[in-house]
C-alpha positions as a Markdown table, in Angstrom:
| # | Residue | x | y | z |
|---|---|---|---|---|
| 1 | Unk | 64.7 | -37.2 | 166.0 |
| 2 | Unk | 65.7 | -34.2 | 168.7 |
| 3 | Unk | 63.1 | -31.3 | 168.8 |
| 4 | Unk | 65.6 | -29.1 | 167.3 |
| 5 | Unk | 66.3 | -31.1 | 164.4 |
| 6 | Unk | 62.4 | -31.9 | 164.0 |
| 7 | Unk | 61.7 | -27.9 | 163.8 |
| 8 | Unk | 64.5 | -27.8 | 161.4 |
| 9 | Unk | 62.9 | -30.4 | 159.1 |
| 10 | Unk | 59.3 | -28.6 | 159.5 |
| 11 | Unk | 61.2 | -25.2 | 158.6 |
| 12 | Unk | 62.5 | -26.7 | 155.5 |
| 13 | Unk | 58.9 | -28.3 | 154.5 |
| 14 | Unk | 57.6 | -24.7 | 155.7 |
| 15 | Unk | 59.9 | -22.9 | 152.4 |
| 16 | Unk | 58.5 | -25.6 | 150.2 |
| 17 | Unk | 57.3 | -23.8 | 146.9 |
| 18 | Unk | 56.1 | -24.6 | 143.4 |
| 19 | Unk | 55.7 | -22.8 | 140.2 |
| 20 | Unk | 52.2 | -23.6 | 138.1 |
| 21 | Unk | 54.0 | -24.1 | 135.4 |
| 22 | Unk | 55.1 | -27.3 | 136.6 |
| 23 | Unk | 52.8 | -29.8 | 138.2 |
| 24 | Unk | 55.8 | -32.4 | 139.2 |
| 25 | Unk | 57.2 | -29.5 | 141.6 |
| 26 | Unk | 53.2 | -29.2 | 142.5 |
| 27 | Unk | 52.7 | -32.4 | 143.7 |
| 28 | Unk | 56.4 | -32.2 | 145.8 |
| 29 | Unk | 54.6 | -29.2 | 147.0 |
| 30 | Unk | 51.4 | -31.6 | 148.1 |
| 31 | Unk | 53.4 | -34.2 | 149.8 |
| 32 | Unk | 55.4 | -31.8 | 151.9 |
| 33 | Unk | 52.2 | -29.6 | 152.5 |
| 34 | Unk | 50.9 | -32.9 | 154.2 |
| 35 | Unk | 54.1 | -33.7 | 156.3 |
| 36 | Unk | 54.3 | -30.4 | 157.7 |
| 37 | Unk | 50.8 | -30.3 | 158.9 |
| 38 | Unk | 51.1 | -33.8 | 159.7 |
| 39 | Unk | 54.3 | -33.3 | 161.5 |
| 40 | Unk | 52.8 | -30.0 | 163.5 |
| 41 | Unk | 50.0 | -32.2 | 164.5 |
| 42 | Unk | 52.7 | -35.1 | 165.9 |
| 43 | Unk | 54.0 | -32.2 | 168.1 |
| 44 | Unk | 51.1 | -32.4 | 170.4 |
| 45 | Unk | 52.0 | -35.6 | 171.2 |
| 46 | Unk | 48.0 | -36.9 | 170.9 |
| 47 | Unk | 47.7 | -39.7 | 168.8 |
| 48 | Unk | 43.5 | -39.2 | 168.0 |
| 49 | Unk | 44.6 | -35.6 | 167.1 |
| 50 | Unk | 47.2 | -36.8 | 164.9 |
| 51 | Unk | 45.7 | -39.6 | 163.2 |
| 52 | Unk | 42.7 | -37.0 | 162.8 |
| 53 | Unk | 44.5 | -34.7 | 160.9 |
| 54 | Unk | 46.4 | -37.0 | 158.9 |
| 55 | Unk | 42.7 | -38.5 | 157.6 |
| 56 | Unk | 41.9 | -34.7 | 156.8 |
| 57 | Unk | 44.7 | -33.9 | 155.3 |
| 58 | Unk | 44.7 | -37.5 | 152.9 |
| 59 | Unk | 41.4 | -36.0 | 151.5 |
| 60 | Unk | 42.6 | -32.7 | 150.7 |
| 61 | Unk | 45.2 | -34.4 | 149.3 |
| 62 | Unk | 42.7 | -35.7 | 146.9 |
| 63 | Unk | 40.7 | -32.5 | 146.4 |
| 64 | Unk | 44.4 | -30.5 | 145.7 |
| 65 | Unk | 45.8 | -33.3 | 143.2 |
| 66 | Unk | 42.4 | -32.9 | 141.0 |
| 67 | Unk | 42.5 | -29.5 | 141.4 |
| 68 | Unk | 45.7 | -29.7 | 139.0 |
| 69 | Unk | 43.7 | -30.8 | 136.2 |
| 70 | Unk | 41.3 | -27.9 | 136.4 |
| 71 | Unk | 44.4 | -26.0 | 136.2 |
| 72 | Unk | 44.2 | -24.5 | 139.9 |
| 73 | Unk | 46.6 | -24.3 | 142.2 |
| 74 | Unk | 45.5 | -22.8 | 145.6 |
| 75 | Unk | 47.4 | -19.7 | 147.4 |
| 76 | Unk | 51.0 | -19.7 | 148.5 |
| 77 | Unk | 51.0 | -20.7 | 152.2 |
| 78 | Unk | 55.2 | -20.6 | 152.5 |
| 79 | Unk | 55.0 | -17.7 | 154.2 |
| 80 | Unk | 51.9 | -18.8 | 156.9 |
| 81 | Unk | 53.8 | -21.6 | 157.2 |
| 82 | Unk | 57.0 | -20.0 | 158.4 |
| 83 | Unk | 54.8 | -18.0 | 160.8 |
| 84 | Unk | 54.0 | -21.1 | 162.4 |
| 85 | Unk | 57.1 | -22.9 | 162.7 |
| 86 | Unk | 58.9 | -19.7 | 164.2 |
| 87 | Unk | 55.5 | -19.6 | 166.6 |
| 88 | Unk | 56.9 | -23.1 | 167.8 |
| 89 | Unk | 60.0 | -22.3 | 167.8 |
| 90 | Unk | 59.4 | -19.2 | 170.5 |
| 91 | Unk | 57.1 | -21.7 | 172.4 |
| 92 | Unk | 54.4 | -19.3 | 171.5 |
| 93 | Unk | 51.2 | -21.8 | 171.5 |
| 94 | Unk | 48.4 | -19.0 | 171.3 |
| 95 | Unk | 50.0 | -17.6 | 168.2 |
| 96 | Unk | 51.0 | -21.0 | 166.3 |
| 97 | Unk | 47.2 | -21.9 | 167.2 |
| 98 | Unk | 45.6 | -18.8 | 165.6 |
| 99 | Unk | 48.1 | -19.1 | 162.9 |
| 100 | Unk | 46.9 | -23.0 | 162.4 |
């Protein structure tokens, strides 16, 4: 996959949103939560960093899919989230960093 079309897949994963009233669009939410740190992370091109964040974000996983039964579901990080993809897009490390 091309860089361009790669941002263009973490910009789409970036708008991913969910309603509480439905914990199937929740856990949709979860998955593409993961990929697009995940992804961001396979940017760097630093497989320990990577495979680091990946293990991380497999245990919040965990913490955010029991979180549903207590009937919590987190803040809204869509629009953090396309902060940081239009960082990367601008080639603008420092900011995609402190937005991270």
């Amino acid at each position: 996959m091309d860089g361009s079309a790669f941002l263009e897949k973490l910009s789409k994963l970036a708008h991913t949103k969910y309603k509480t009233s439905s914990r199937e669009s929740y856990e949709h939410f979860i998955e593409a939560d993961t990929e697009f740190h995940v992804g961001i992370a396979a940017l760097g091109h630093n497989r320990l960093v990577a495979g680091a964040v990946s293990e991380v974000r497999s245990q919040m996983e965990r913490i955010m899919f029991a979180a549903i039964d207590i009937g919590y579901y987190g803040e809204f990080p869509t629009i953090e989230h396309e902060e940081i993809v239009d960082a990367i897009r601008r080639r603008d490390g420092s900011t995609a960093r402190q937005l991270m």
